[in-house]
N, C-alpha and C positions, 0 to 999 in steps of 0.2 A: 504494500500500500504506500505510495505516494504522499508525504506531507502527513497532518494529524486529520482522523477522523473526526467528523459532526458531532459523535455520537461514541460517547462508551457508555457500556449496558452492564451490569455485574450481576450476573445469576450465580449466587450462592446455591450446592447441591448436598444434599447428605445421603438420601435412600429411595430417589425418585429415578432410577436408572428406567424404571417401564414405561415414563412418559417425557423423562426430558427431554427426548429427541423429539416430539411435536412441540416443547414449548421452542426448543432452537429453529425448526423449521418456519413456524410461524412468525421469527424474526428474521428471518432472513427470504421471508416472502414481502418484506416491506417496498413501499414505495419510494420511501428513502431506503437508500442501500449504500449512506459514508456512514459507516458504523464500525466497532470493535466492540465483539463479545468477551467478554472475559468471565469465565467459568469458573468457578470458585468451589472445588471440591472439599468438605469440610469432614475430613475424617470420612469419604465418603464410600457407596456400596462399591465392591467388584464390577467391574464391566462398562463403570461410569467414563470413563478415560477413553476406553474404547471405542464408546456408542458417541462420546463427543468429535471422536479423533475422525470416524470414521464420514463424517461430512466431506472431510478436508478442504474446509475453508480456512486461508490465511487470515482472513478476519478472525477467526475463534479461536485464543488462548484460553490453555486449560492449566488451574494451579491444583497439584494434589499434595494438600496441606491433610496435618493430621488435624484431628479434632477439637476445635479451640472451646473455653467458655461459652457455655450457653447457645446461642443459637451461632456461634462462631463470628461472631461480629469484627475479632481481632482478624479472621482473614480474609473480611473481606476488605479491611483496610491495606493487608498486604497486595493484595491487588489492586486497589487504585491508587497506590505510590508509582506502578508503573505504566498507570490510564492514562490516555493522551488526547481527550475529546473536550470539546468547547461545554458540549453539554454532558450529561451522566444523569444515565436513569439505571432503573431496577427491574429485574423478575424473576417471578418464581420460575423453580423448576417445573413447577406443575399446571404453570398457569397457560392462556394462550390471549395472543393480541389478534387486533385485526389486520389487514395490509395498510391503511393507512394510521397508523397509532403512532409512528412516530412523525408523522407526515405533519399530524395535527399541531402536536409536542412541540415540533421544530417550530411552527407558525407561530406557538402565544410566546416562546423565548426569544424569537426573534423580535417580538414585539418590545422584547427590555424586560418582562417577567422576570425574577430571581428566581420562582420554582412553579410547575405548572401540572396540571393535574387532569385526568380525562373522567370519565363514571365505569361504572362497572356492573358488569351482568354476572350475579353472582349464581353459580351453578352448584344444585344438592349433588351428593351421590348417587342418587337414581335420575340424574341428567334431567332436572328442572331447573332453569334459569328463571332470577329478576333483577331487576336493576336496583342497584343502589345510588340515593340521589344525593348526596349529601354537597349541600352548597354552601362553600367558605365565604361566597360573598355576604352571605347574612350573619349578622352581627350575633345573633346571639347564637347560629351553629360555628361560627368561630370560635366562639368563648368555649365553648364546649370540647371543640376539636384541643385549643391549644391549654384548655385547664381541666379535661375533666376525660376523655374518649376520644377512639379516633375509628371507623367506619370506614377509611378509605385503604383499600390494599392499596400494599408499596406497589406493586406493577403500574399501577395507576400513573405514577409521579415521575418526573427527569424537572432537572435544577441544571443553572449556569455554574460550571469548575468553578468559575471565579466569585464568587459571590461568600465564598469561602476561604481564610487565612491558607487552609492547605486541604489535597485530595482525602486524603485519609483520618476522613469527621464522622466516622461512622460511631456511635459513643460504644466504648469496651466493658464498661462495669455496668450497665445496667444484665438483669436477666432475661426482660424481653420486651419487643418493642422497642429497640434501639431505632429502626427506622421513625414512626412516630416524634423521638427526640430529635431527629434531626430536619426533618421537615418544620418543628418547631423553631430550632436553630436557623436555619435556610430564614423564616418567614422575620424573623427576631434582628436579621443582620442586613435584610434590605426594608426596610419601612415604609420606603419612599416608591416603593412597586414590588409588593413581595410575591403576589401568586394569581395566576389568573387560572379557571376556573374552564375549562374544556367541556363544555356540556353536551358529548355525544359518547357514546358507549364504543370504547374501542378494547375491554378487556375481558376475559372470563375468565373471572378467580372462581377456583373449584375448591369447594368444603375438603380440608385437610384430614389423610384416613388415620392421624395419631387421635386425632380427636374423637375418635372412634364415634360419631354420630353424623346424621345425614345432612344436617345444616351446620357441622360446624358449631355449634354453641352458640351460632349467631341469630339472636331474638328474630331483628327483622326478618331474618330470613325464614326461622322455626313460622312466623305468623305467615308467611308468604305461601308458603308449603301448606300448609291450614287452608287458605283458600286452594290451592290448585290442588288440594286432594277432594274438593267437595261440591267443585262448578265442570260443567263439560266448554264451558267456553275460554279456559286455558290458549292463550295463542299456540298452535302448531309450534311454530320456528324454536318456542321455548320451554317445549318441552319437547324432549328425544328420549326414546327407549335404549336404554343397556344392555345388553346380553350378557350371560354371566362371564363370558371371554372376552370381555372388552373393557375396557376404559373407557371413564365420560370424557377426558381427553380426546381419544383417539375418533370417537365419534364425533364428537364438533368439529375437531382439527379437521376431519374428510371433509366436512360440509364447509368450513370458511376453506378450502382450496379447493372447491368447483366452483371457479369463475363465475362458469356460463348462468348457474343458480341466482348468485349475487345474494349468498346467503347473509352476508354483511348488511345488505341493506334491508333485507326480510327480518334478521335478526334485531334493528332498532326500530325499524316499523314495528313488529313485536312489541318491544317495548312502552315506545310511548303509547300505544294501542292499549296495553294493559294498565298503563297511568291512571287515562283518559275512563279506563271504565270505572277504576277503583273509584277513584275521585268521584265521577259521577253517583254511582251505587252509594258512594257515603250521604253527597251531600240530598240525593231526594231521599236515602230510608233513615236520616236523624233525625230525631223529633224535633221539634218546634222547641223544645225547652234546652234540646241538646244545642240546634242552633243558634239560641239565642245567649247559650254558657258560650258559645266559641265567639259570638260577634262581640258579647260582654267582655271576653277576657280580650279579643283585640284591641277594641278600644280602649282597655286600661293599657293595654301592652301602648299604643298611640298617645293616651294623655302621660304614661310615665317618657316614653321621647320627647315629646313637646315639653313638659317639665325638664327634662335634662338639658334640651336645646334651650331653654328659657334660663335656666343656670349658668350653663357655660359663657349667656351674653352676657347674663349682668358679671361675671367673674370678669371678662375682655372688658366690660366698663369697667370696672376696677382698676384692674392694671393699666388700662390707658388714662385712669386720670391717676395715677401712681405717678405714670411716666412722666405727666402733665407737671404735679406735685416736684418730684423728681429736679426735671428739666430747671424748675423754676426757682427752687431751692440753689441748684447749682449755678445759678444767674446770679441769684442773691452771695451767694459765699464769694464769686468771681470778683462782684464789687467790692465785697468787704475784705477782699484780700487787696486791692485795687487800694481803696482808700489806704488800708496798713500803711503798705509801701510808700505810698505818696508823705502819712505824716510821719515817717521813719527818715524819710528822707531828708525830709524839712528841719525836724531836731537833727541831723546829722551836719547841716548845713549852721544851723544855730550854734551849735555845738562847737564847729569847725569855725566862726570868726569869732567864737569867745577864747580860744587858744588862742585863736593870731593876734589877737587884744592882751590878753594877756602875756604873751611872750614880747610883744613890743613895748608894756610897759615894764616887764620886771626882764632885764635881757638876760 
């Protein structure tokens, strides 16, 4: 490869050796293609080396590190000491993107973004997918994100190198969730444009099989599963049958690589299709008492903003007539230091022809 890549990607690996090859494929089925993978073997299964090697693409370096702390966080710091892209994003070994996900990525960083982030179609173990919506630009899902949970998988995420003292900020002493701290970090070190907010579905995180359940322990999801075990109007695209010989991977991965399907786009049509009905189905079957608890709580949610905005003016009144105060005060002290001078001067001068009088009359 020529010069530095757009793009370094760090997939961390430990015992997904039966699916990381569709999550590699599926990045290197991208629309942008100046990328560097780098592979981050963490103590990891037999065959993994192999199954990486065996693409042989000079884009993919593979580190086989033994086993570090935790989720191996220390190595994957070892490998972006020798990353060499503008930008640096993440993903799972088990996860899969679309063809254009870093295409997207690329668009809101170059826009000057510090870190940017796309949605995500999260898939159970029995290959039901939904979206997860989770929007940073609202004030109080941000509060949330950076002091309390986080709901967006790292695949989701790629940040500018530089936005950062050095490559290798991936935090080592937490036990998990290092990524979440650093996306914090990222948002924490540019103020001035930290993250913009990719709102189309370019990822599908699959419920992890340590976790030994079918959503992953993950609420939204466990309620999402609740309905599409009990409606027949489930969208097609997002829900696929398993066979006991397959993988929910290996099944989508075939479907986002037929073209001619355009299962990418059937796949977020899906989605918002299934928004659009939830939504719907809420807002005509809540009562009238339920609607009127949800308009009641907005509008407080609205008068405590306008009270906040109604605080912060009169605070900016404050400090501008401080400064006003301030300014004027230091007008005043200017003269009185003014005047000092002038009658320091003046007995200096008094001062000076009482010597010369007196040395002329006593010589």
């Amino acid at each position: 490869m020529v010069g530095n890549p757009l793009f370094t990607i760090i997939m961390p690996t430990h015992s997904r050796v039966d699916v990381i090859g569709h999550a590699i494929e599926s990045l290197r089925n991208q629309t942008v293609q100046d990328f560097e993978l780098l592979v981050v073997g963490d103590g990891c299964a037999p065959g993994t080396g192999e199954r990486v090697a065996s693409f042989n693409d000079p884009r993919i370096r593979f580190f086989d590190l033994p086993k570090a702390p935790f989720f191996g966080y220390a190595n994957r710091n070892v490998a972006l000491r020798e990353s060499r892209g503008t930008y640096i994003g993440f993903m799972a070994d088990d996860d899969l993107v679309t063809p254009d996900h870093l295409e997207i990525l690329r668009n809101a960083l170059d826009g000057g973004a510090a870190l940017a982030y796309t949605q995500a179609l999260w898939v159970s173990t029995d290959g039901i997918a939904a979206p997860f919506l989770t929007n940073l630009d609202m004030a109080d899902q941000l509060e949330l994100f950076m002091f309390r949970a986080n709901s967006i998988p790292a695949s989701c995420f790629a940040y500018r190198a530089d936005v950062l003292p050095t490559r290798d900020a991936w935090p080592e002493d937490v036990p998990v969730a290092a990524d979440w701290r650093l996306w914090q970090k990222i948002i924490n070190a540019a103020p001035e444009h930290p993250l913009t907010y990719c709102r189309t579905p370019t990822v599908l995180h699959f419920s992890a099989k340590r976790k030994n359940a079918r959503h992953s322990n993950m609420g939204a999801l466990a309620n999402y599963l609740a309905i599409a075990d009990t409606v027949d109007w489930w969208p097609s695209a997002l829900r696929q049958s398993i066979a006991p010989d397959q993988t929910e991977q290996g099944v989508y991965a075939a479907l986002l690589s037929d073209k001619a399907q355009d299962f990418t786009g059937r796949l977020r049509q899906a989605a918002q299709d299934l928004v659009d009905r939830l939504t719907w189905q809420y807002i005509q079957s809540a009562p009238d008492s339920q609607m009127a608890e949800l308009q009641s709580a907005l509008q407080q949610q609205e008068a405590l903003r306008a009270a906040e905005r109604a605080h912060i003016a009169a605070l900016e009144q404050k400090i501008s007539a401080l400064q006003q105060d301030i300014a004027l005060l230091t007008n005043q002290l200017a003269a009185r230091t003014h005047e000092v001078n002038m009658l320091n001067n003046a007995r200096s001068i008094r001062l000076a022809r009482a010597v010369r009088k007196l040395l002329h009359l006593h010589p």
